[in-house]
C-alpha positions in Angstrom: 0.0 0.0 0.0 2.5 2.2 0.5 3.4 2.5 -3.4 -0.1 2.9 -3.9 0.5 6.3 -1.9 3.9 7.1 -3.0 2.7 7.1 -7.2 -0.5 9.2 -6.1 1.0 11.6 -3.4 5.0 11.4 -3.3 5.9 14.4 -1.2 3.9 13.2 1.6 4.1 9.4 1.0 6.4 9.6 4.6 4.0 11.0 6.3 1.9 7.7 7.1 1.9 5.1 9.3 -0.9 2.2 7.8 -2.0 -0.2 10.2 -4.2 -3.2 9.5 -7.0 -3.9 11.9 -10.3 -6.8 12.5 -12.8 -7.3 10.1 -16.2 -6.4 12.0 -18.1 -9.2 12.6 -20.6 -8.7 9.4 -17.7 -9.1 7.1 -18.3 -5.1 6.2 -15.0 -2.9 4.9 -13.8 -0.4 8.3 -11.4 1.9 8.0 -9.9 4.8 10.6 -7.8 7.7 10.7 -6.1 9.3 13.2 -2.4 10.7 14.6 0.2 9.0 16.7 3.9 10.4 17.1 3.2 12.9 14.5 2.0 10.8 12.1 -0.8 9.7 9.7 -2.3 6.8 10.8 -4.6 5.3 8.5 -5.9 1.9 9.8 -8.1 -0.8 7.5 -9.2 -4.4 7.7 -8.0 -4.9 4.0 -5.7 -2.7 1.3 -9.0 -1.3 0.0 -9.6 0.1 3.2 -6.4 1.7 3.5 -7.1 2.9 -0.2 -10.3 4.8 1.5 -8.7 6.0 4.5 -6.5 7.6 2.5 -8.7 9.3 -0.2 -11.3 10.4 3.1 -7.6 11.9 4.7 -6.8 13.6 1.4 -10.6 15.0 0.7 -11.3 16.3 4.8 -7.4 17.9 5.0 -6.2 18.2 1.3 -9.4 19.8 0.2 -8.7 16.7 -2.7 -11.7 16.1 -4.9 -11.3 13.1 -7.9 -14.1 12.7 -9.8 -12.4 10.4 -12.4 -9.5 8.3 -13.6 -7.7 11.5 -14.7 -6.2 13.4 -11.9 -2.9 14.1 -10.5 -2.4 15.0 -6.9 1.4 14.3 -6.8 1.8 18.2 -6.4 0.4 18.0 -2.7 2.9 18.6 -0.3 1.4 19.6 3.1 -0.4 16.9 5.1 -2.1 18.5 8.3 -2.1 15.6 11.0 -6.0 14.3 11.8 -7.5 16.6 14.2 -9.3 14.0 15.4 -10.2 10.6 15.6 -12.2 9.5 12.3 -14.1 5.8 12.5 -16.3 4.6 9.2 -17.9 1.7 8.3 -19.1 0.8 4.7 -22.7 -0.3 4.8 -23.0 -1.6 1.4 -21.4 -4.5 0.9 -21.3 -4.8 -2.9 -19.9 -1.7 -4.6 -19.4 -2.6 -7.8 -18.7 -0.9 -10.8 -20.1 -2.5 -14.6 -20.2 -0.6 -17.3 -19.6 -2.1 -20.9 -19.3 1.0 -22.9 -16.9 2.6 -20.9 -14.7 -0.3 -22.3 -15.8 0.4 -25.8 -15.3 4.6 -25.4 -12.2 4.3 -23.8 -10.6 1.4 -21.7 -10.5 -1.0 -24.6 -7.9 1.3 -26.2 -5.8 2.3 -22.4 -2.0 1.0 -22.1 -1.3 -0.3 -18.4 -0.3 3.1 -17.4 -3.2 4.7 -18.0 -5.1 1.7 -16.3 -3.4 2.0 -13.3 -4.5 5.1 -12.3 -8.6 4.4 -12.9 -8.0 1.3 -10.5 -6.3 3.6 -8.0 -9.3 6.3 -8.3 -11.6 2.8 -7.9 -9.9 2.0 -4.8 -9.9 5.6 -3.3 -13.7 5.7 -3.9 -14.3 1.6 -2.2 -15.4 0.2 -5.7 -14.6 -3.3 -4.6 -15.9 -5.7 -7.7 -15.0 -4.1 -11.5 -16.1 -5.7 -14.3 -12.9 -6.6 -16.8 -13.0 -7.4 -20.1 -9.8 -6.8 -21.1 -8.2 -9.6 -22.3 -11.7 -11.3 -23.8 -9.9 -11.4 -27.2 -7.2 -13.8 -26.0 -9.9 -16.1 -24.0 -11.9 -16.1 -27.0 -8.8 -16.9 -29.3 -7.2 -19.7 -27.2 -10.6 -20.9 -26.2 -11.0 -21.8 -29.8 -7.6 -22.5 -31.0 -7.5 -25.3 -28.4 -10.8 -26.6 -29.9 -8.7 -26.7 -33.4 -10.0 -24.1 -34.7 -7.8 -21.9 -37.3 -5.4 -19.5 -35.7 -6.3 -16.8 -38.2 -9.8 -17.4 -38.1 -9.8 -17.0 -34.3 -8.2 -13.7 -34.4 -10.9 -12.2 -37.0 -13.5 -13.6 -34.4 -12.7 -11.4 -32.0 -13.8 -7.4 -32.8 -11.8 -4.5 -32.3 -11.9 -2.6 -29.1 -14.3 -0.2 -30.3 -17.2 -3.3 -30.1 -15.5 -6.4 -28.1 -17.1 -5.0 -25.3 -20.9 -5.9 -27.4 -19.5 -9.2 -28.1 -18.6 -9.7 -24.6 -22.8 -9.0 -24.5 -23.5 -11.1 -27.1 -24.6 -8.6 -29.4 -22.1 -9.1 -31.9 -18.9 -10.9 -32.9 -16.2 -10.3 -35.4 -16.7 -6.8 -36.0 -14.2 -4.9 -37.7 -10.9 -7.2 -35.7 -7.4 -5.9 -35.6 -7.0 -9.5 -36.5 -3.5 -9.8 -35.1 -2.0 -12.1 -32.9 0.5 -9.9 -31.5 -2.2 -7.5 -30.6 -4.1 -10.0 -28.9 -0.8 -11.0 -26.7 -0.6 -7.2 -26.1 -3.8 -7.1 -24.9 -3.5 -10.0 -22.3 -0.3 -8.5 -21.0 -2.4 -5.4 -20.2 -5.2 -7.3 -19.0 -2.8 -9.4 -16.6 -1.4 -6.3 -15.3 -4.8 -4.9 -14.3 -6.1 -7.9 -12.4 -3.2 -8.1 -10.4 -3.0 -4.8 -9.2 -6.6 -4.8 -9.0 -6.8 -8.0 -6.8 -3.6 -6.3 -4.7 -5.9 -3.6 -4.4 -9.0 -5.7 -3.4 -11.2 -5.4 -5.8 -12.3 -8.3 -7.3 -12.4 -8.5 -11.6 -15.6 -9.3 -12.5 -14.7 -11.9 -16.0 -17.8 -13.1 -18.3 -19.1 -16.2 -16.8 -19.4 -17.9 -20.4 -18.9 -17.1 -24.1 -22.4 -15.7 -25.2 -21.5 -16.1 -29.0 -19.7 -18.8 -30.9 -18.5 -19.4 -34.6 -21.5 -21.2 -36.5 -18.5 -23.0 -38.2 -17.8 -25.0 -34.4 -20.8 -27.4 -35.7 -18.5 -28.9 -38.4 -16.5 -30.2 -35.7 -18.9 -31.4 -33.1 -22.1 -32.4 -35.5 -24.0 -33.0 -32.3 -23.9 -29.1 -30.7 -27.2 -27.6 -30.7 -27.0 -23.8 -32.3 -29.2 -21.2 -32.5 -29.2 -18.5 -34.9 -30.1 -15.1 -32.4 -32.5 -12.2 -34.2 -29.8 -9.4 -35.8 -29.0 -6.9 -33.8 -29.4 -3.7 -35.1 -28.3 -4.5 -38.9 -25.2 -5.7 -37.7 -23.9 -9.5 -38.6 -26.5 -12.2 -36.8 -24.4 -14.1 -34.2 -24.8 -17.9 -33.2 -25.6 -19.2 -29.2 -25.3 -22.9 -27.9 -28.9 -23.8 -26.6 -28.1 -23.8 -22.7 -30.2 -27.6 -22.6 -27.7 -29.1 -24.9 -24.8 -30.4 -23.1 -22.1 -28.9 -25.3 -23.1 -25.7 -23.6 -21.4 -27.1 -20.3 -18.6 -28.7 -22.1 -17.6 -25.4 -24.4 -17.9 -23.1 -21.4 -16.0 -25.2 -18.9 -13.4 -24.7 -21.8 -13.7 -21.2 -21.7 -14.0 -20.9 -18.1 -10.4 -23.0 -17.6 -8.7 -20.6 -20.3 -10.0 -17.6 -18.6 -8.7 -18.6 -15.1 -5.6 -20.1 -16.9 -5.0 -16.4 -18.6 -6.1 -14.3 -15.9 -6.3 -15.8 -12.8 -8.9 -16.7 -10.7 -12.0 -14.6 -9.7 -15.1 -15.3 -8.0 -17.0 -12.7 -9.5 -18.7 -13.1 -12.9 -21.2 -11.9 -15.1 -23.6 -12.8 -18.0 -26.2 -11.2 -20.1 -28.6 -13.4 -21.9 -30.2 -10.6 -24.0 -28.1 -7.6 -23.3 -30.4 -4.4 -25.5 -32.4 -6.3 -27.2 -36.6 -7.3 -27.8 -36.8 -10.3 -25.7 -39.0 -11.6 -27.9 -38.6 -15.1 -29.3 -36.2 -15.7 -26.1 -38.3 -17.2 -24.1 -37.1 -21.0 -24.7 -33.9 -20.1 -23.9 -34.1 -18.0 -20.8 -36.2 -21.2 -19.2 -33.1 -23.4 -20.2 -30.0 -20.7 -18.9 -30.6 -20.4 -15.4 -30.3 -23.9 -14.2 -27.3 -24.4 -17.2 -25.4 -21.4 -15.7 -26.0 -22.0 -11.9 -24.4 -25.4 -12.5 -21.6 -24.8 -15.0 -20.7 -21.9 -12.3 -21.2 -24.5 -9.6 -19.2 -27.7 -10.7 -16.3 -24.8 -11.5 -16.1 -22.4 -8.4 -18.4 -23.3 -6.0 -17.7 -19.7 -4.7 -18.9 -18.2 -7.9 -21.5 -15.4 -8.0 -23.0 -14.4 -11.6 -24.5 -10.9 -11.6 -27.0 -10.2 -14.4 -28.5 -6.6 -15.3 -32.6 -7.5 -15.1 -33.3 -5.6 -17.9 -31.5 -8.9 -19.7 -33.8 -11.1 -18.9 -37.2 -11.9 -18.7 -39.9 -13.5 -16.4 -39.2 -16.9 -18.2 -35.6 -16.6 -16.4 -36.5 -15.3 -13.1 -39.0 -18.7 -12.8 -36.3 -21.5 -13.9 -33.4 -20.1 -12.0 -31.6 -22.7 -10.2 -29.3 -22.0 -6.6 -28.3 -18.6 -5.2 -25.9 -17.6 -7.9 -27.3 -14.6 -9.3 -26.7 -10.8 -8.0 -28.8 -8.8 -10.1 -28.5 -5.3 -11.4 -31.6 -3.6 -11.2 -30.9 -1.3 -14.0 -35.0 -1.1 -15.2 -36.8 -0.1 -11.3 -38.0 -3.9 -11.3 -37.5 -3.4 -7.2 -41.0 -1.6 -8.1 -42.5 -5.2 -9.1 -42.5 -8.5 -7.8 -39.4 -10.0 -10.1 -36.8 -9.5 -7.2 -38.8 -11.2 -4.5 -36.2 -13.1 -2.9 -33.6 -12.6 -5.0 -30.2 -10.8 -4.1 -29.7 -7.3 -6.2 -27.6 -4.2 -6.5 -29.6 -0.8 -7.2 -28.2 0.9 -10.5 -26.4 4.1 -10.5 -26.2 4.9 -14.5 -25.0 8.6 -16.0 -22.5 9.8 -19.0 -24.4 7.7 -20.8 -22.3 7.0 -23.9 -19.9 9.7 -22.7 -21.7 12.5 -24.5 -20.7 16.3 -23.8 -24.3 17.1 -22.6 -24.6 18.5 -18.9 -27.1 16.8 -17.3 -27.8 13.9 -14.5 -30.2 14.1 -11.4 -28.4 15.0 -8.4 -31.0 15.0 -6.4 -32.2 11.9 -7.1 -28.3 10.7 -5.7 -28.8 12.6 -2.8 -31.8 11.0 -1.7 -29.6 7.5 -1.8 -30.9 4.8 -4.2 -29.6 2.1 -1.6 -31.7 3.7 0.9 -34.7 4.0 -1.0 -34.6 0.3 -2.3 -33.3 -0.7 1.5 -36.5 0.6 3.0 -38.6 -1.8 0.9 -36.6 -4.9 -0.2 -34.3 -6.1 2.7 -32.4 -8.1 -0.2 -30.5 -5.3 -1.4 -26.7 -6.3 -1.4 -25.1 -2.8 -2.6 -25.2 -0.5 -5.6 -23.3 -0.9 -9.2 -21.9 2.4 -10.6 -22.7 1.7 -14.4 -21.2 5.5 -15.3 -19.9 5.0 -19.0 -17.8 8.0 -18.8 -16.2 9.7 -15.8 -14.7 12.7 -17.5 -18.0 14.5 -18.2 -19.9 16.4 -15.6 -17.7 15.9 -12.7 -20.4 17.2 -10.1 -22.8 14.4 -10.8 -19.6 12.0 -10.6 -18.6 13.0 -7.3 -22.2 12.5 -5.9 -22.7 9.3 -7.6 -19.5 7.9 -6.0 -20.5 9.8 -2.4 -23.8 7.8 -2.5 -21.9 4.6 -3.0 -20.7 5.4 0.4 -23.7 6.1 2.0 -26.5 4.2 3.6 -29.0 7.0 4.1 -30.3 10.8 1.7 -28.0 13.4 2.3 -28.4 17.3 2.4 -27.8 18.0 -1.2 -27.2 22.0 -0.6 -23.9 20.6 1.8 -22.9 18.4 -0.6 -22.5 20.8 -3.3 -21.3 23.7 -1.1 -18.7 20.8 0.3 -17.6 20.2 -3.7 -17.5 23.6 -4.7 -14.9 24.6 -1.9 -12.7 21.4 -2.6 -12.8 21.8 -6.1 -12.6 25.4 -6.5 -10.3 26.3 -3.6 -12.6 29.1 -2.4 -16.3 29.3 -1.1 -16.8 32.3 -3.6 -18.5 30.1 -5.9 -20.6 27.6 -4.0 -24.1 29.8 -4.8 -23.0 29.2 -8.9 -22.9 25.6 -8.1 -26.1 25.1 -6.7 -27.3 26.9 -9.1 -25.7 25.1 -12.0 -27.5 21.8 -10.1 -31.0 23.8 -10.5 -30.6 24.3 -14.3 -28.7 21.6 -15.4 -28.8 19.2 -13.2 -31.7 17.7 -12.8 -32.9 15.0 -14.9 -31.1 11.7 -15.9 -32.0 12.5 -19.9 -29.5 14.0 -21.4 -30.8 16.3 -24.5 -29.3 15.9 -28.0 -26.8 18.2 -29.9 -27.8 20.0 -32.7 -24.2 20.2 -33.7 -23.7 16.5 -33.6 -27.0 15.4 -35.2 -26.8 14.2 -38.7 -28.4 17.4 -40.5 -31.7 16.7 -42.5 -35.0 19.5 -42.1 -36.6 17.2 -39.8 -35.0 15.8 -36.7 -35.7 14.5 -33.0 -32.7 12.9 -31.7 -29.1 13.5 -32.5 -28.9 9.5 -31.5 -30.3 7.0 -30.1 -32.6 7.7 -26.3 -31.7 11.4 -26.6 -34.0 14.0 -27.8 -33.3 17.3 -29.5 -36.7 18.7 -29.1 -37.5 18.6 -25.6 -34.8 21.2 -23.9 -34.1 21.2 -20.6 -31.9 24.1 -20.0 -32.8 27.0 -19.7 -29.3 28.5 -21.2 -30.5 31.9 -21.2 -30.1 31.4 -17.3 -27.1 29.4 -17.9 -25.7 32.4 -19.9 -26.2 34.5 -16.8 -24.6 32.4 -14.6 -21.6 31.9 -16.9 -21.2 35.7 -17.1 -21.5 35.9 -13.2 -18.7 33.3 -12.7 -16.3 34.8 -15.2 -16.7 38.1 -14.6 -16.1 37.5 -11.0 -12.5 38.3 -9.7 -12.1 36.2 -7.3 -9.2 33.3 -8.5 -9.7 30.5 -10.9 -7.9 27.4 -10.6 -7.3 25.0 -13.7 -10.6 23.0 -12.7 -12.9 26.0 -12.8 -11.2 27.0 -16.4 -12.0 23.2 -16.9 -16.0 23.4 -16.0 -16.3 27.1 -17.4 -15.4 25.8 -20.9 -18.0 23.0 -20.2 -20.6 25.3 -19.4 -19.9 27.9 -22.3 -19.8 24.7 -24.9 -23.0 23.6 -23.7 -24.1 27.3 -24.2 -23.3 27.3 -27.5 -25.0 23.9 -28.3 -27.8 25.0 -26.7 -28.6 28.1 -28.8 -27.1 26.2 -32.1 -31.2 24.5 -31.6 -33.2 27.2 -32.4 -30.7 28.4 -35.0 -31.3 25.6 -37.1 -34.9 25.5 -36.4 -35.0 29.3 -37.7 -32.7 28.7 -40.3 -34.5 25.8 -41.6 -38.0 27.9 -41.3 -36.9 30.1 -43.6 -35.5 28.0 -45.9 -39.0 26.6 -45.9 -40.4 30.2 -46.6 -37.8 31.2 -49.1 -36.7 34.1 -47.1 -33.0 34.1 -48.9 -31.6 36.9 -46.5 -32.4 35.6 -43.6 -31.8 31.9 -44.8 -28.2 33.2 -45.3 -27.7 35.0 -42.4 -29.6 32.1 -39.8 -27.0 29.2 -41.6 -23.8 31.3 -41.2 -24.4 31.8 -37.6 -25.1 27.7 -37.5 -21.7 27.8 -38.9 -19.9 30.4 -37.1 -21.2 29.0 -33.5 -19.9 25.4 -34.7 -16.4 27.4 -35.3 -16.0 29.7 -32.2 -16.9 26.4 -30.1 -14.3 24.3 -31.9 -12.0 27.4 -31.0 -13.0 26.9 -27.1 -12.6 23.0 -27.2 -9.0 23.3 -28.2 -7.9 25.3 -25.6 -7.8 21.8 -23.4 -5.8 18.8 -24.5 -8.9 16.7 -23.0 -11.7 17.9 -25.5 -9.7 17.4 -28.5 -9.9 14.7 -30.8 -6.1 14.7 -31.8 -5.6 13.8 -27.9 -8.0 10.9 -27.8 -6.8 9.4 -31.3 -3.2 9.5 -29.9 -4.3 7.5 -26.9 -6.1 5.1 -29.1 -3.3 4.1 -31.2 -0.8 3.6 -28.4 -1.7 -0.3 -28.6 -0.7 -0.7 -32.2 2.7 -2.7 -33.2 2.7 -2.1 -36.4 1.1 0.5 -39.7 -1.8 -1.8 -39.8 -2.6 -2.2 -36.5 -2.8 1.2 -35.5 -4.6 2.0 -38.6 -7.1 -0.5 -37.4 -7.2 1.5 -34.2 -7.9 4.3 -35.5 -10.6 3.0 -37.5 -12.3 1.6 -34.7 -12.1 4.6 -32.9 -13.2 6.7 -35.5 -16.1 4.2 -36.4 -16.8 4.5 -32.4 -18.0 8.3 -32.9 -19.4 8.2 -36.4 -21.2 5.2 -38.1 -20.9 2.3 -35.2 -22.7 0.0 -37.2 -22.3 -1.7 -41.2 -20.8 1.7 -43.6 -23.9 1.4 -45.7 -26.8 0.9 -43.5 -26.1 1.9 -39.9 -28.9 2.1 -37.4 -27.0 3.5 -34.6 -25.1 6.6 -36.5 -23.8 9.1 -34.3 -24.9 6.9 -31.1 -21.6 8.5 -29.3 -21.8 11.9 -30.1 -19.3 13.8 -28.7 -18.6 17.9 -29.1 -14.8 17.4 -29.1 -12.1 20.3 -30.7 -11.2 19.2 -34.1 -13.9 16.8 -34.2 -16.8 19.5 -34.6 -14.6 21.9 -37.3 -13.8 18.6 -39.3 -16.8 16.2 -38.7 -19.5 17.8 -37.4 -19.5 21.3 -39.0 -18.5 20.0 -42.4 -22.1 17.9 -42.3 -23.8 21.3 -41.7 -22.4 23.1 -44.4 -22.9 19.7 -47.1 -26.5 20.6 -45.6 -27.0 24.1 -46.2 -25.4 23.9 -49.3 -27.7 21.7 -50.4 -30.3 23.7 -48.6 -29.5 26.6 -51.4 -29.6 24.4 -54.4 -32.9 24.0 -53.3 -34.4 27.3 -52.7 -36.4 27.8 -55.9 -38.0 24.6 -55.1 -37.8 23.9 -51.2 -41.1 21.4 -51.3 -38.7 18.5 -53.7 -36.0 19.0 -51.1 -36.3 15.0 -49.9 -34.5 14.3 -47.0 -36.3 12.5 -44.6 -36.9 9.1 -44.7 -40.1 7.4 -44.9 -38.9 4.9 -43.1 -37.3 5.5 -39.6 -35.5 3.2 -37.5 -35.6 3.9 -33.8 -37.8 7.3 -34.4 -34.1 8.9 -36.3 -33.8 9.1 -40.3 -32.3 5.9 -42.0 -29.3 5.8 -42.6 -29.2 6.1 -46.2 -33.1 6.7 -46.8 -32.6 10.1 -49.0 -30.3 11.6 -51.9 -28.7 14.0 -49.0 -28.4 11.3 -46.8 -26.4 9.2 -49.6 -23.9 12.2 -49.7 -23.3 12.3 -45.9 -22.3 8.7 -46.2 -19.9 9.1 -48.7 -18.2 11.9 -46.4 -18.4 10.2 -43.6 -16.7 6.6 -45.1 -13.6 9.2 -46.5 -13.5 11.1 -43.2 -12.7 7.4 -41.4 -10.7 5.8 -44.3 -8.5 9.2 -44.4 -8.9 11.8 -41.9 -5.3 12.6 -40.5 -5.8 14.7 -36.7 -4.4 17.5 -36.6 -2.4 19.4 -33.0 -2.8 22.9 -34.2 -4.1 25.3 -32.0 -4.4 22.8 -28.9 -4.4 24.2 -25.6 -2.6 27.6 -27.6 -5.1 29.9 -25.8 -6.6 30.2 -21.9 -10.1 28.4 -21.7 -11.0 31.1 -19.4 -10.2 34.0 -21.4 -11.8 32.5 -24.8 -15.2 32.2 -22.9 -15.0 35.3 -21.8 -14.5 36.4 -25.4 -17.1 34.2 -26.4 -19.3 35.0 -23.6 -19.0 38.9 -25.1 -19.4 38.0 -28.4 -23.1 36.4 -28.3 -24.2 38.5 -25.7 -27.0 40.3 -28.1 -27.7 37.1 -30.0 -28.0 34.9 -27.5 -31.7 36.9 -26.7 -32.9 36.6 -29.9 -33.7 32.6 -29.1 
């Protein structure tokens, strides 16, 4: 433990004395801090503890708030010995921490280095199961290769790291593979790395409990398997399950299950979703077959073994035939409402970032009032909560509550909170009234509203993606202005993580009032009003530009920063091309080139990525808006059809176009450094800030 504190806080790593201490009674995680011969003494029943003791030292007399993976504290230098006498017990005993598409945005493509440092920030906040998927792709590979299965063909099976995660969910398999061997040892040398430390650490990896999807070509071998074709899943290639009643289900996993432990050690914690985002329908055979087939591969392997399952993966039909107590499940869709959990151990789901979009949003209030609490008072089987945050580098505020009410095993005062933050995070208690404030505009519902800038342009549209919505706004950014202009135009200082959430809140400004832009613009195009068509699409355009301009002036909202850290697994020219092309497909198509259903699904308004991606739609849009303008009414560019309420993906003549673009931009788009973090994020909002202080009231 005591390089866990000398890589976080190095100037004061000296200062501490750790001591290890009983486990209560109830098997709960206890921790205390106190002085003794002018020292810190931070005292734990277990490392993860420790790793608590020290984060609650660091927040109470370091004034240290982490709200993600991305932090460095190694500047601290004074350590005030403990005033007094600090005792805590963690009342949840399961705080876990499952999210699959924060793999896919972002930890699929981390080196160890960067790893190391979101298990540290796990620790520090008591997360103490994770699910890991690193390293699927060599389980999967050797899994298969042992069955005889071509070497080559195994690698292709696996999908890159923008969509193993979905495989890992049987959703998919095989999509767009760096289909390289090498790679795949690079990956388990990364996923080894991260077990380790995390089990040092103790917190328990949380592997896949089977493989949900298997070659259809394994039948040639064993004539006898029983395979199932499952329904496509959202135009992408239809994937092949074993039927959980035929014994080769049991005999293939137990394969898979020895490779994994074999690989990457041994775990008691797994997980497995049945039906992970999909209609349920046409499931129900299998869901009566899984739950005894699971519960007893699990128990002839580990008899220890517990299988967590999100609920909204299954159906009644699974709930009725489940077999033992293996299952923890996730109640990620409020079934503690209905009668499906009756007797059955479950986590409550604490969800936000979803799909790491740039939107502010997320209910605080909701967090303050403790969903462990609320789900305690009326089901006595609740075991813990599952932090199922896809991103932890947007909207810090809601972070740092979500991880406080981990913590917690009753509401707390949500004005405290927030004043508590504010002063932490800001370094004075000049801005805690802006914060709350913030909370009451922004922060205060878990849907997050589309972007306008992001959304793929057409004169018709109600989601830039997938369970957003672009029509019902939740802002109020005319107050939001104000309270930007009060917070810059104050003099009181402004440390790098107010410059940091004041280019947040002037970005969502701009995407706010970039809505009823194009609605005017698009009105008028409708109307054949020529001047102010013109005028109404070169603001569209100009508010795209000045927020590009404000994105660069962090290395963190940048494209160029996030492609570099995506290629850093790549050996060779192919391999980090095919990094970068997964990453690239990650943000723009996620789905086949020519017939993608879930375009745009990961919007994010990043520097570089709005001037070259986003803004370059809008002008292919208005352009074509112009050609138009003598005839507006054969302008056809909505789709008849419309997959998940959005246009399809190639349903119109414009929306033909768009694809073309979009394939070149991922087959060639080179990211460019120019301009990053050149000018003060402060000052340029200001600017900004100035700039659309008459314009901004005519929306």
């Amino acid at each position: 433990m005591i390089d866990f504190i000398r890589r976080n806080t190095p100037k004061i790593a000296g200062n501490f004395t750790l001591k290890y201490t009983e486990t209560p009674p109830d098997g709960s995680d206890y921790y205390e801090i106190y002085s003794e011969d002018g020292k810190i003494v931070l005292a734990g029943n277990s490392n993860l503890s420790l790793a608590m003791a020290y984060y609650r030292y660091l927040n109470e007399y370091c004034s240290v708030v982490i709200t993600s993976g991305e932090y460095d504290i190694s500047s601290i230098y004074r350590s005030p010995l403990p005033e007094k006498k600090i005792t805590y017990t963690a009342p949840q005993k399961i705080r876990a921490r499952i999210s699959y598409e924060m793999f896919s945005l972002s930890g699929n493509f981390w080196g160890f280095d960067r790893w190391e440092k979101e298990i540290d920030f796990m620790a520090m906040h008591g997360i103490n199961a994770a699910l890991q998927t690193v390293g699927f792709e060599a389980v999967t590979f050797y899994t298969l290769t042992d069955l005889g299965m071509d070497k080559n063909f195994c690698a292709e099976f696996a999908s890159g790291p923008a969509f193993i995660s979905r495989q890992v969910t049987g959703n998919i398999a095989g999509i767009h593979s760096i289909n390289s061997i090498d790679y795949i040892e690079k990956k388990l040398s990364v996923a080894k790395m991260i077990n380790d430390r995390e089990r040092q650490l103790g917190i328990e990896p949380i592997f896949p409990a089977a493989m949900p999807s298997v070659p259809f070509s394994l039948r040639k071998k064993y004539t006898k398997m029983d395979i199932f074709k499952a329904p496509q899943w959202y135009n992408l290639p239809p994937i092949f399950y074993i039927e959980p009643d035929n014994g080769f289900f049991s005999v293939f996993n137990r394969k898979f299950l020895e490779t994994q432990r074999e690989l990457l050690g041994e775990t008691h914690s797994y997980i497995f979703e049945p039906a992970y985002d999909v209609d349920k329908k046409g499931y129900n055979a299998y869901f009566k077959n899984l739950g005894p087939a699971l519960s007893q591969l699990l128990d002839d392997f580990d008899s220890e073994a517990v299988c967590y399952t999100h609920a909204s993966s299954v159906n009644e039909n699974f709930f009725e035939n489940m077999a033992g107590k293996k299952f923890i499940f996730i109640d990620d869709c409020n079934a503690v409402s209905g009668n499906l959990l009756d007797g059955k151990k479950f986590i409550v789901d604490i969800g936000g970032n979803k799909y790491g979009r740039t939107g502010l949003y997320g209910n605080i209030d909701k967090l303050c009032k403790n969903p462990y609490a609320q789900a305690k008072a009326v089901r006595p089987d609740v075991c813990g909560s599952c932090i199922s945050i896809d991103s932890f580098d947007e909207n810090p505020m809601f972070c740092a509550c979500a991880l406080e009410s981990i913590k917690r095993s009753q509401p707390f005062d949500c004005e405290e909170f927030l004043r508590d933050f504010a002063e932490k995070r800001y370094s004075t208690d000049k801005f805690d009234s802006a914060v709350i404030k913030l909370k009451e505009i922004c922060y205060n519902t878990d849907e997050c509203a589309g972007s306008i800038i992001c959304a793929r342009p057409a004169t018709e549209l109600k989601h830039t993606a997938p369970y957003d919505n672009l029509t019902d706004r939740n802002i109020d950014f005319h107050a939001l202005y104000e309270l930007a202009r009060e917070i810059t135009d104050s003099d009181e200082a402004k440390n790098d993580e107010m410059r940091a959430d004041i280019q947040s809140i002037v970005r969502q400004i701009l995407s706010e009032l970039a809505y009823p832009v194009y609605l005017k613009a698009t009105e008028s195009f409708k109307q054949q009003n020529v001047g102010l068509f013109e005028q109404l699409s070169n603001l569209f355009l100009e508010i795209c530009k000045d927020m590009d301009r404000l994105l660069k002036t962090r290395k963190e909202t940048n494209l160029f920063t996030h492609i570099e850290e995506a290629r850093q697994l790549g050996s060779d020219k192919d391999e980090i091309q095919s990094l970068e092309i997964n990453y690239l497909m990650l943000l723009t198509i996620w789905g086949p080139i020519d017939h993608s259903m879930l375009y745009d699904t990961v919007w994010r308004e990043w520097g570089g990525f709005v001037e070259d991606f986003y803004a370059q739609r809008w002008y292919m849009y208005y352009h074509s808006l112009a050609a138009y303008f003598d005839k507006p009414k054969k302008l056809k560019d909505v789709s008849k059809r419309q997959p998940l309420d959005r246009n399809e993906y190639q349903g119109s003549y414009q929306a033909k176009r768009l694809t073309l673009f979009e394939n070149n931009f991922i087959e060639n788009y080179i990211p460019k450094s120019d301009g990053i973090a050149e000018e003060d994020a402060l000052t340029v909002a200001k600017e900004l800030l100035h700039k659309y202080s008459e314009v901004i009231y005519q929306f």
